[in-house]
N, C-alpha and C positions, 0 to 999 in steps of 0.2 A: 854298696850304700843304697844304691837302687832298689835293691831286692829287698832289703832291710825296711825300707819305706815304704814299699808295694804291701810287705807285711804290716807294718803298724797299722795301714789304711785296713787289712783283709782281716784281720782278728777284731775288730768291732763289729764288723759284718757280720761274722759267723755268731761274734755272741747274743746281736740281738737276734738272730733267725734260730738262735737255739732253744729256747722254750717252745716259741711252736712247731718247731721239727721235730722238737722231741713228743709233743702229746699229737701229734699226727702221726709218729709214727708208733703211739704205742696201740692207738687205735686202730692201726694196719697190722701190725704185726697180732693182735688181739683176734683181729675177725679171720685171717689167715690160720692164725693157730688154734684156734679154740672150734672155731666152726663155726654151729650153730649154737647159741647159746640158750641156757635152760630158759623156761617161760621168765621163771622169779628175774633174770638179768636183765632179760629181756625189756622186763616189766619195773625193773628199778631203773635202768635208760631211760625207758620211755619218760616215768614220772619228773626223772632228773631235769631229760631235758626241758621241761615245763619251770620245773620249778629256777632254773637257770633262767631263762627269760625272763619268769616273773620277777629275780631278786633285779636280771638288769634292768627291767622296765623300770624298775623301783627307782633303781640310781641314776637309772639315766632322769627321770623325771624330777629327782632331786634337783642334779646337776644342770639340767636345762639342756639337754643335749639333742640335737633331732638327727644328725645323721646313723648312730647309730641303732634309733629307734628301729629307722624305718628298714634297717640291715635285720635287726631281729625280728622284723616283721614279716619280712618276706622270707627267712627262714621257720616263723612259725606256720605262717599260711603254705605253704610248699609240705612242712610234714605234716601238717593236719589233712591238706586234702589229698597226700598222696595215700594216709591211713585211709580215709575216707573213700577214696577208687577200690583200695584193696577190699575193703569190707562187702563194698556194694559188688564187684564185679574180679576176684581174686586169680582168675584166670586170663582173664579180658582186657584188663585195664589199661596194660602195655600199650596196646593198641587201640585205644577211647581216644578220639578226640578233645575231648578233658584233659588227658592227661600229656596229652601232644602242644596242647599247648601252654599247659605249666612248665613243661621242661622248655620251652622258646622261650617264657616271660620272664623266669629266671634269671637269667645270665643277661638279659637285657639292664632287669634292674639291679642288678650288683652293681654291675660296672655304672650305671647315671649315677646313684647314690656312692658309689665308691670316690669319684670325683664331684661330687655335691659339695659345693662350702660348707665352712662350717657355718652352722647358724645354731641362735638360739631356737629349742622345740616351741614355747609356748608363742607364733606368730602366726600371722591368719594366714599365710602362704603353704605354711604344714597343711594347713587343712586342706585346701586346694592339690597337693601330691597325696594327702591322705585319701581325698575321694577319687584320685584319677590310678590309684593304685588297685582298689575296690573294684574302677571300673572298667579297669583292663581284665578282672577278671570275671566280672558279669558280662563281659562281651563275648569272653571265651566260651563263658557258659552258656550262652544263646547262642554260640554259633555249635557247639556240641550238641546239641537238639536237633541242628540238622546236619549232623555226623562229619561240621569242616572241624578241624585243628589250625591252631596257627601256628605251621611247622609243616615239615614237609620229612618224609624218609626219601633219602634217596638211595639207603641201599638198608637190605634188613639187616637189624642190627641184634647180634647175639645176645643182648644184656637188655636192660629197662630201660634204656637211655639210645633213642635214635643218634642216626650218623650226624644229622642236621646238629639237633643237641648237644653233639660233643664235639663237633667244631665250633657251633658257639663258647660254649664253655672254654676249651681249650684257646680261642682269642681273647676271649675274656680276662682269662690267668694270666697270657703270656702278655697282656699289658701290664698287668697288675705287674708280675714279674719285674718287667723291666723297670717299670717307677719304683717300685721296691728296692731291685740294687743301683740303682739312681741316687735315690733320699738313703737308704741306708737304715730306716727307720724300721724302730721293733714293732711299729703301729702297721705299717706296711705290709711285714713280713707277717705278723698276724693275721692281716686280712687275704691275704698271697692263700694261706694253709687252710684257712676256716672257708675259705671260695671252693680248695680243692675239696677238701671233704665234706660239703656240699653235694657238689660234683659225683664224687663217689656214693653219695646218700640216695641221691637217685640211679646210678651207674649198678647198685646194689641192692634196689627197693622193692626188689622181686623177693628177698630175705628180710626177715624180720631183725637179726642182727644187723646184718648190713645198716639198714636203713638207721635204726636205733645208735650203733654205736658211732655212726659218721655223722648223725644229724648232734649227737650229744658233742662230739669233737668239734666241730664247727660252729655250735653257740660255745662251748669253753675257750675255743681261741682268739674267738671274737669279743668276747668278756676280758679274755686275759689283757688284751690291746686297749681295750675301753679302761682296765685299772692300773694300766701301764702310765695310758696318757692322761689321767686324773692325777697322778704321781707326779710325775715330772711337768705338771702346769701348777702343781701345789709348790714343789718342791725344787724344780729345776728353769727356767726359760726354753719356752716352747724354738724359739729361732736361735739362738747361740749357744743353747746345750750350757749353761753358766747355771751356777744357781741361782738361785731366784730370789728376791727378794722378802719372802717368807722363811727359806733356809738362813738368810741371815739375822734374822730374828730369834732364830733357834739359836745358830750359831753365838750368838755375840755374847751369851751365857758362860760359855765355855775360853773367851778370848785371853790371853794371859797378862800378866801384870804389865805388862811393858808390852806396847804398840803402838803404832802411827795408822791412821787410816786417810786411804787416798780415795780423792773422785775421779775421775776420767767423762769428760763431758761433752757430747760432738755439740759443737759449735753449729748453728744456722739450721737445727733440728727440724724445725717448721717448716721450712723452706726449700729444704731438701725433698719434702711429702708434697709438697705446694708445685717445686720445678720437673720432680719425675715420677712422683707417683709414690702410692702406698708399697708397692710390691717393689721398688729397684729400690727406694730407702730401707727397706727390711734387707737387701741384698747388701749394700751399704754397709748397714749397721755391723751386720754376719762378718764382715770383711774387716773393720775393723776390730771386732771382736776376735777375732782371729791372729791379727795382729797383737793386740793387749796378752791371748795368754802365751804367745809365741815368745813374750819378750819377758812375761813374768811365768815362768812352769812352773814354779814351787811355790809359790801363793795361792793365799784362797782369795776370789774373784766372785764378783754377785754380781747381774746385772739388776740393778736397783729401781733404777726406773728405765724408760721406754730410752731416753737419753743418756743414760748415766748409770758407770762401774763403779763399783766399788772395791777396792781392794784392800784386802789387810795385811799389813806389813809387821807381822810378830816379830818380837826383839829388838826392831830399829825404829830409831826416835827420828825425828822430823826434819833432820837436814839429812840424814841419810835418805829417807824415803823420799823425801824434794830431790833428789837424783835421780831415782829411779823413775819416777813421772817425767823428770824433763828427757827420761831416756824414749820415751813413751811417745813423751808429745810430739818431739822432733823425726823420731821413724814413722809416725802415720802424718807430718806433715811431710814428708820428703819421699813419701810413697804414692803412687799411681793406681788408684782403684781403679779397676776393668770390672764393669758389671754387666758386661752385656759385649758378644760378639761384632755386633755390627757399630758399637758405640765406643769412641775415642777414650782413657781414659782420665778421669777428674782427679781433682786435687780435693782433700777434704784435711779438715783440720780438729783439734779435740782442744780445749781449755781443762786444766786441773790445778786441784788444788792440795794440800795434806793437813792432816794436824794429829798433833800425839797424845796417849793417855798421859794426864794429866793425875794428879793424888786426889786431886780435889771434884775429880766428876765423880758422878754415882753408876753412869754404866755409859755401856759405847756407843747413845745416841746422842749426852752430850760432847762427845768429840765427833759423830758424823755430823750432825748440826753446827759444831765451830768451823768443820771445813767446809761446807753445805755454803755460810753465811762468805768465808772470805774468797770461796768461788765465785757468788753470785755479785758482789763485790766487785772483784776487779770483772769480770763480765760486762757491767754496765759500763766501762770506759776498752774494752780493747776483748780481743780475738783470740784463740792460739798462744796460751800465757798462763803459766802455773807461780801458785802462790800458797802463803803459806799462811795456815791460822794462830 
């Protein structure tokens, strides 16, 4: 049964690391097999990966999104001026202080911006990482004029890419790595693949494929993780992996003649952000959520709002489903959330309520609003208590 579990846990894992294992490795196996590629490849790479940035800068700039702006930033400035070394000095370059210290600033700023909050792009604080990103590399470039790099070889290195350079990159990964099989996340594992082939963009920028077909790989996997997690913030809940409350909107088109819809509502919501904080109530929440589909597997589940599940119970009218909530309310009252090693654990409790389709509603937001109302209802006189509308 152990192994059985260790499994359920391990086949999520692989699946979300499978998209970009798979176009990382077709990009390895590509440049291995093929060799060098004709100019025309060469030269629809290159344009690709241009125009690859440009559709994400697009979206990103839609979307309001600044950390992976500045990801695709520093990947486009890395292949432009690694082109740029090659063009001016195509023998030399390796060894330019210029280019000693692109390969150091690199892997510095992945990993800042890789652990960057999220924040909204359009804030005057971008601008302040926008100009000190510039001027990391105006500093390199005035220190290249008097032949310093910021980097060091400490032993020659066979390829385009110093020793120095590829142990930073290689610590870089191997954090990335391990928060990747930590969270589990396909955003992770995408940014895990598009760091590595990166990596190799310069490990290989002494070729004109190389450089092309790894710089193209690592804006597409970096893209892919960007339309990943636009997906699942439209369509799913970013912290409980639930759907979202826009899927149920979709959803509720489709609901069948006969259902009961339930709330699930944590009690003292405010308070909980007020006594521990934004980050152990999101842990909280998770845990309770955890509980909820532990106890319902074959329901569909929405986390509705920031407090509040919603569940549909197809086929069962409203003392049947009034069961199953009070089965609900009483295993996460009589359960011990642990959010934290060093902290004791708390008692937490949820209030819900149900109500069923009715002949006479017109669609399933007057029966979420009937339970909505005899939630908030008995709420105003009492705690941990499910009712019915």
């Amino acid at each position: 049964m152990k192994k059985l579990a260790q499994l359920e846990k391990t086949i999520p894992l692989i699946g979300n690391m499978f998209l970009p294992a798979f176009l990382f490795a077709v990009a390895l196996l590509s440049f291995y097999l093929c060799g060098d590629y004709s100019s025309g490849t060469t030269g629809f790479l290159h344009i690709g990966f241009y125009l690859l940035n440009f559709v994400g800068f697009l979206a990103l700039l839609y979307f309001n999104r600044a950390k992976p702006v500045f990801l695709l930033l520093i990947m486009v400035i890395s292949y432009t001026l690694i082109n740029l070394f090659k063009h001016q000095s195509p023998e030399t370059y390796i060894s330019s202080a210029a280019y000693i210290s692109l390969c150091s600033l690199v892997p510095i700023n992945l990993l800042f911006f890789y652990f960057w909050p999220r924040r909204p792009l359009f804030t005057k604080i971008n601008v302040w990482f926008l100009l000190g990103i510039f001027a990391q590399y105006a500093l390199a470039e005035h220190l290249a004029r008097s032949n310093i790099g910021l980097g060091f070889f400490l032993f020659s290195a066979p390829s385009s890419l110093n020793i120095f350079a590829v142990g930073m990159f290689l610590i870089v990964l191997g954090i990335i790595l391990v928060n990747a099989i930590r969270s589990g996340s396909i955003t992770d594992y995408n940014f895990f693949f598009s760091f590595l082939a990166l990596m190799l963009s310069f490990y290989y920028s002494d070729t004109a494929s190389g450089l092309s077909v790894f710089s193209f790989c690592a804006v597409l996997c970096l893209l892919s993780a960007l339309a990943q997690n636009l997906y699942n913030e439209t369509y799913k809940d970013t912290l409980t992996g639930l759907d979202s409350r826009n899927s149920y909107m979709i959803h509720a088109k489709n609901f069948p003649l006969k259902y009961s819809i339930g709330i699930v509502s944590i009690d003292d919501y405010d308070k909980l952000g007020t006594n521990f904080g934004r980050r152990i109530r999101n842990i909280l929440t998770k845990l309770i959520a955890e509980k909820i589909i532990e106890l319902e597997k074959d329901e569909a589940i929405y986390r509705y709002a920031e407090d509040e599940f919603v569940i549909v119970y197809k086929s069962l009218d409203k003392k049947e489903g009034f069961e199953r909530l009070e089965t609900i309310r009483r295993a996460i009252a009589s359960a011990q959330f642990q959010f934290s090693p060093r902290k004791k654990p708390i008692k937490l409790t949820v209030s819900a309520s149900i109500s069923e389709k009715k002949r006479s509603d017109a669609n399933s937001f007057e029966v979420l609003v009937r339970a909505d109302k005899a939630l908030q209802k008995t709420r105003a006189f009492s705690h941990n208590v499910t009712s019915k509308a």
